[in-house]
N, C-alpha and C positions, 0 to 999 in steps of 0.2 A: 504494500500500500504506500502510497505516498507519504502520509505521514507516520510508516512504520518509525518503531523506537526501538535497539535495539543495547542490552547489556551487557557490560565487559570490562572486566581490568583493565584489559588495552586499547579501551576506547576511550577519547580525552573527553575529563570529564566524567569516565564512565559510562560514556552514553552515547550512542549513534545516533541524530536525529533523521528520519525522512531516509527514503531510501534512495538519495545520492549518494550521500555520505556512504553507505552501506557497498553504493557500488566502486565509489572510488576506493574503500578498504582492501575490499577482492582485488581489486584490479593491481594496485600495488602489492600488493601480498599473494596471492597466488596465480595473478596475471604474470607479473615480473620478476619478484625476488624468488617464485617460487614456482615455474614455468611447468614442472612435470609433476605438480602435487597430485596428490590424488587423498579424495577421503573413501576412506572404508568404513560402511556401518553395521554397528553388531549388533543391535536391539534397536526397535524404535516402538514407542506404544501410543496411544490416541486417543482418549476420553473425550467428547463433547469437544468444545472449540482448541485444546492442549493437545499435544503433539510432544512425547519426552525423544531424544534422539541420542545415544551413547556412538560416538566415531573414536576414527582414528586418522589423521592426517599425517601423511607421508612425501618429502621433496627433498628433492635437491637446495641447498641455500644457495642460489647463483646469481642475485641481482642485491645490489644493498638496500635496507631498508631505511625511509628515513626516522628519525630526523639525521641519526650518522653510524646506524649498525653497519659495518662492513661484513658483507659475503666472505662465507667460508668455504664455497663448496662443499659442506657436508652435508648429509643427508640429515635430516631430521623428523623425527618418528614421537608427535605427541597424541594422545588421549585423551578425548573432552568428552564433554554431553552440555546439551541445550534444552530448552524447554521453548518449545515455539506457539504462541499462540494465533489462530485464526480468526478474520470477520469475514462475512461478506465473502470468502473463498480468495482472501488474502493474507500474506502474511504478517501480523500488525506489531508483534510484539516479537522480540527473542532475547534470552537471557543465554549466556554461554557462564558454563562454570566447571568448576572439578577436570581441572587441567593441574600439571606437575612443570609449572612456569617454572620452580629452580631448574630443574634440567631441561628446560624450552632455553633459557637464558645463559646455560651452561654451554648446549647444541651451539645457541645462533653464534656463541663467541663473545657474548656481555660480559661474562661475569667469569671468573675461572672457577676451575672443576676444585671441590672440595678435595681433603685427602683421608677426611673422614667416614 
């Protein structure tokens, strides 16, 4: 929907408004930095207007993300779930959560790998 709202850590703000912004996130992130992604889903369930979605996103890191993460070519393999809700046979809402961001951040090359 147009005025979809979507929730995220790494959305600024925490909050996607309208879904441009939703399309310019994709487009940057697994348009470019992230060209061979591919999601894999292992459950999705569906009550009334909710939609729950457990993935797995899988890429290549070959494009830098901004504002200044630089590409490491590695592959990166994280595990989320969202909760998506429907209006009108759109989608208007989505929250993303229960993702393992220290080793997404470890992956992309932000932060270094613990030794613990």
């Amino acid at each position: 929907a147009t005025d979809f709202i979507g929730y995220s850590s790494i959305a600024p703000n925490g909050v996607y408004r309208g879904n441009q912004e939703m399309v310019d996130f994709f487009r940057q992130t697994e348009g470019i930095a992230f060209p061979d992604g591919r999601h894999t889903i292992y459950t999705i369930f569906g009550a009334d207007d909710y939609v729950a979605v457990d993935f797995l996103y899988s890429g290549i890191f070959a494009a830098d993300l901004p504002p200044n993460t630089v590409h490491n070519n590695k592959k990166i393999d994280f595990h989320y779930h969202c909760k998506i809700r429907f209006e009108a046979g759109k989608i208007i809402e989505i929250t993303w959560f229960s993702y393992d961001s220290y080793q997404l951040l470890q992956d992309l090359g932000v932060i270094a790998p613990s030794s613990f």
